[in-house]
N, C-alpha and C positions, 0 to 999 in steps of 0.2 A: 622460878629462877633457881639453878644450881648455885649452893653459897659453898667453896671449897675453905678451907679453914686457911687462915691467914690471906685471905683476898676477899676485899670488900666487893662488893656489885658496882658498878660501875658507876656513877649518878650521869644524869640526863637531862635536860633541861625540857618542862612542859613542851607540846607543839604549840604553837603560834596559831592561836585564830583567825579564819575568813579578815577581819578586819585588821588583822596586827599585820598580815602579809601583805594585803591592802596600802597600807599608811605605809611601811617600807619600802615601797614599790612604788609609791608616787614620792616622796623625798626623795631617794635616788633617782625620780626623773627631774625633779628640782634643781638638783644638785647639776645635773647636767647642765641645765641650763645658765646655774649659777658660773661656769666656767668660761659661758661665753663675755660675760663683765671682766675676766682676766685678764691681764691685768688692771685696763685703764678705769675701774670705778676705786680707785685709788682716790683720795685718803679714807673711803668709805670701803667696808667690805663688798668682796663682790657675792650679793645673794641671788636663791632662784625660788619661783613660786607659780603655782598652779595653782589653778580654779577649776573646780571636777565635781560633777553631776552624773548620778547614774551610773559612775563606771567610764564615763567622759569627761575630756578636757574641754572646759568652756572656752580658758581664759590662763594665757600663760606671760611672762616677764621676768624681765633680772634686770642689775642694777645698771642704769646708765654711765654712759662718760664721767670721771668727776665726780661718780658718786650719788646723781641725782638723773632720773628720778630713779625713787626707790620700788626696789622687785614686786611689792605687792600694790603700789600706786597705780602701776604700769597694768598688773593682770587686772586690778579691780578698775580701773577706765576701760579699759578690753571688754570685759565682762558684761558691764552695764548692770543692766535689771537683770541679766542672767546669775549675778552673783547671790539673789536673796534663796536661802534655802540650800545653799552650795557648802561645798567644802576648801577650804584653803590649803595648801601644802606651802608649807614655807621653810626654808632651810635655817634662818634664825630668826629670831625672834622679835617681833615687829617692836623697832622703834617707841621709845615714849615722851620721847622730849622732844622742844618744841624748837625747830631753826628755823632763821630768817630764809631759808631757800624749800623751805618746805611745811605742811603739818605731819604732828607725828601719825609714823603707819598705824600705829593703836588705836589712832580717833577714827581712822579711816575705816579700817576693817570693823572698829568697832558700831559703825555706822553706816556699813553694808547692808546689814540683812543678811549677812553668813551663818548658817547653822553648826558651821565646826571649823578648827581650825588645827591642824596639825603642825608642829614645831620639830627642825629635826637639832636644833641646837638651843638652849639659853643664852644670852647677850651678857659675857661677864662687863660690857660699857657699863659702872655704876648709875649712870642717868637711867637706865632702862632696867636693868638685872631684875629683870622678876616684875616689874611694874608693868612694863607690855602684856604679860600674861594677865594679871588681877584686871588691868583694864576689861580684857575682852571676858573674861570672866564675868565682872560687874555688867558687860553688858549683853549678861544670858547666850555667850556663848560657848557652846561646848568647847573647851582649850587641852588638847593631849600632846603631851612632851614625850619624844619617840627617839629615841637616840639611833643618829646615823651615822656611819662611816662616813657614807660618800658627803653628806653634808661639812663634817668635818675635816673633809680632807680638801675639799674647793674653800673651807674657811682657816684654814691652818695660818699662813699670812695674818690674820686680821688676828685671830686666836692670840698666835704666839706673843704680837705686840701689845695686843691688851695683859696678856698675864706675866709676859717675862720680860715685856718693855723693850724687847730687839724687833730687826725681821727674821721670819722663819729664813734657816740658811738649809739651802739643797746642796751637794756636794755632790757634783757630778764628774764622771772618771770614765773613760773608753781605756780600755785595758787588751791586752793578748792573754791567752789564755794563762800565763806562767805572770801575770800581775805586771806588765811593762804597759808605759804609754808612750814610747821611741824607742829608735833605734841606739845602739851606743854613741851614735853620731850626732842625734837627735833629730834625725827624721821622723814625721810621725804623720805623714801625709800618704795615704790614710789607714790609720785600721779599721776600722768599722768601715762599713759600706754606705751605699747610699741610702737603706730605708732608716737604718741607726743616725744617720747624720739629719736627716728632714727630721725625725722624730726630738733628735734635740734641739731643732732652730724650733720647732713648734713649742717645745719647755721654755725657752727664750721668750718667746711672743708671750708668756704667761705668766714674765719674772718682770719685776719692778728694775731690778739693777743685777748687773752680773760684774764678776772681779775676777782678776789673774792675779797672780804672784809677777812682784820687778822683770825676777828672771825671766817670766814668757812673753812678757811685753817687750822686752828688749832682744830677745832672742824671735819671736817669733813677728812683731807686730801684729797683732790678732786683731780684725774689724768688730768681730762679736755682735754683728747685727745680728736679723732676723734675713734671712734672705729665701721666702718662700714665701711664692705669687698670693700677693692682697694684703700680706704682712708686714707686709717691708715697717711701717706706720709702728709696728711694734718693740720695733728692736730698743734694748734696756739701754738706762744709764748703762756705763763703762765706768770701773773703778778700779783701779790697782793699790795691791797691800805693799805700798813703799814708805816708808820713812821722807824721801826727796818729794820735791814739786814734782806734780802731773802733769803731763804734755798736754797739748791743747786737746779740748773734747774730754777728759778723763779726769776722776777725781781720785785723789788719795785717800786712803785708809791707813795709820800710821800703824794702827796693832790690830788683831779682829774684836779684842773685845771694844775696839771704838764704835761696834757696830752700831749700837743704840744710839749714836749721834746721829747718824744719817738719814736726810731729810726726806720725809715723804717717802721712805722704801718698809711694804710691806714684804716686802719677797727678793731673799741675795739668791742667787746662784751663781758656786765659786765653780771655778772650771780648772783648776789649779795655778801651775805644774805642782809636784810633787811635795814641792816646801809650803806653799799657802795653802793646801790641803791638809800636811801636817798641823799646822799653825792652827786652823780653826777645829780640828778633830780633838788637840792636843788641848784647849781652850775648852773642850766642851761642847759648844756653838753649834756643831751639827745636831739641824733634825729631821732630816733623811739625808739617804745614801742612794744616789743613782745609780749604778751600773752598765756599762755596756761594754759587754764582753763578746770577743772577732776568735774565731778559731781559727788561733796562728798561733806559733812560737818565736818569741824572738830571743830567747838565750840571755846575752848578756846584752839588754838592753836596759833603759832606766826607768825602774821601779815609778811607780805608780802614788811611794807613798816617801816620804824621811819618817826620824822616828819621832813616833807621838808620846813617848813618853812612860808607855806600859814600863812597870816596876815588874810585873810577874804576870805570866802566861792566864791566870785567872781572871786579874783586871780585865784579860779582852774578852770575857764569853759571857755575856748576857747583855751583850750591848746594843745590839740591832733585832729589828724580825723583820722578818721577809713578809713583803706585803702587796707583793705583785711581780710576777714574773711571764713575759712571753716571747716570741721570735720575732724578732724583725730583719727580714731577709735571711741571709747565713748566721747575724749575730743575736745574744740573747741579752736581755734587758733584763735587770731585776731591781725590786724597791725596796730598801728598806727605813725602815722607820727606824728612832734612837728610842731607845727604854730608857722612862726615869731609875734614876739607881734609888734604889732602898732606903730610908732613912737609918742610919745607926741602931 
């Protein structure tokens, strides 16, 4: 390698092994599956898990209605006598405690006859953290902790309220390309098209509760269902961020950091207008950033956002990454995630 003075070499991370690309490859199909538990295996996360032999899937599952049964219950009934000498993919980490509506996954699996067990998350739930593993461990089977995006990202809900005791809030925005979401009038039917509009009632179908600001509620009356064939069954709580009593069907949120109050919601998605968007950005509270951007101009129409509060132009640059972006129809979507800020 050429080393020019004052430029280091680049560093590189080892290639990934036959098996490490392996185990990536089936957590990410895990994870898939784990999406289909979205949202209703609520107050439980929604997990996913394989059973794969040979390069083959025996024996697949994710979390029930309610939370029961659980992902790896489900493939190891599936599987049968196919499971002994298998391997498990599991997006987290089996269960160790013991409920009246179930036994734990750890005794289960542990009492398979599974030869290995892939994990694409730890269970920070203190009843489990780290006990699930030692179990299958203790009982001679091989346990590798694999760390996955996609597992992490179908557990984000469950994640966030175990560790920062809210729900995960998505903050989603249909914009014109110059940052508007109306017109000066406040027309705003529609900018996005029709694959940008199905692609959000399907985020819908995968949110525990969704919230407007007074203002859109009152100005707009928004349904906020799910409105796409077989879904309908999924459309979220309805909440608005008002101070006053909620109209029937709708519950109040008086501030966003009351979020932590709210019962039974792994997963907010606020849809604004532009002052309750401020409000939870300005709070902190977002941990991702939806997008959907319509290649239009509307000029002087109304911004997308109030102000959040930035002191200085610095405050806003390290605050998101992009984390997915594609087309749908004429418009483009893009995701981003919120960056912890630095300690001191």
């Amino acid at each position: 390698m050429l080393n020019l003075p004052g430029f280091a070499p680049k560093w590189s991370a080892p290639p990934l092994s036959a098996t490490e690309i392996d185990d990536r490859r089936w957590l990410a199909a895990a994870a898939s599956l784990a999406r289909r538990g979205l949202p209703l295996a609520r107050p439980n996360p929604a997990v996913g898990a394989l059973i794969v032999r040979d390069g083959k899937v025996v024996a697949s599952g994710w979390t029930g209605d309610g939370g029961r049964p659980h992902a790896e219950a489900v493939a190891l009934e599936r599987a049968g006598d196919a499971a002994r000498g298998a391997a498990l993919y599991v997006t987290l980490e089996p269960c160790a405690h013991l409920s009246p509506r179930g036994p734990a996954c750890a005794d289960l699996v542990a009492a398979s006859g599974l030869a290995r067990v892939v994990i694409g998350c730890p269970d920070p739930d203190p009843r489990t953290a780290g006990a699930g593993i030692a179990r299958l461990r203790e009982a001679g089977i091989d346990v590798a902790v694999v760390p996955s995006p996609e597992a992490e990202a179908t557990l984000a809900p469950y994640l966030t309220l175990r560790r920062l005791g809210r729900p995960h809030v998505t903050l989603k925005l249909a914009t014109s390309l110059d940052g508007c979401i109306a017109m000066a009038d406040g027309t705003s039917r529609w900018i996005t098209g029709d694959a940008a509009r199905a692609h959000a009632h399907a985020l819908r179908a995968r949110c525990d509760a969704i919230l407007v600001g007074g203002g859109t509620l009152r100005a707009d009356d928004p349904a906020l269902d799910v409105r796409l064939p077989g879904l309908e069954h999924r459309s979220p709580q309805r909440w608005v961020l008002s101070r006053g009593a909620a109209p029937e069907g709708w519950r109040a949120l008086a501030a966003p950091g009351d979020i932590a109050g709210m019962d039974v919601v792994l997963s907010l998605l606020v849809e604004g207008g532009a002052a309750a968007a401020a409000a939870f950005l300005k709070a902190g509270l977002v941990d991702r950033l939806l997008l959907y951007r319509a290649p239009i101009l509307l000029g002087a129409g109304l911004p997308c956002l109030a102000d959040i509060g930035l002191a200085s132009l610095d405050a806003a640059h390290g605050r998101w990454q992009l984390s997915d972006r594609r087309q749908l129809g004429s418009d483009t979507m893009e995701v981003y995630e919120s960056v912890p800020c630095s300690p001191e």
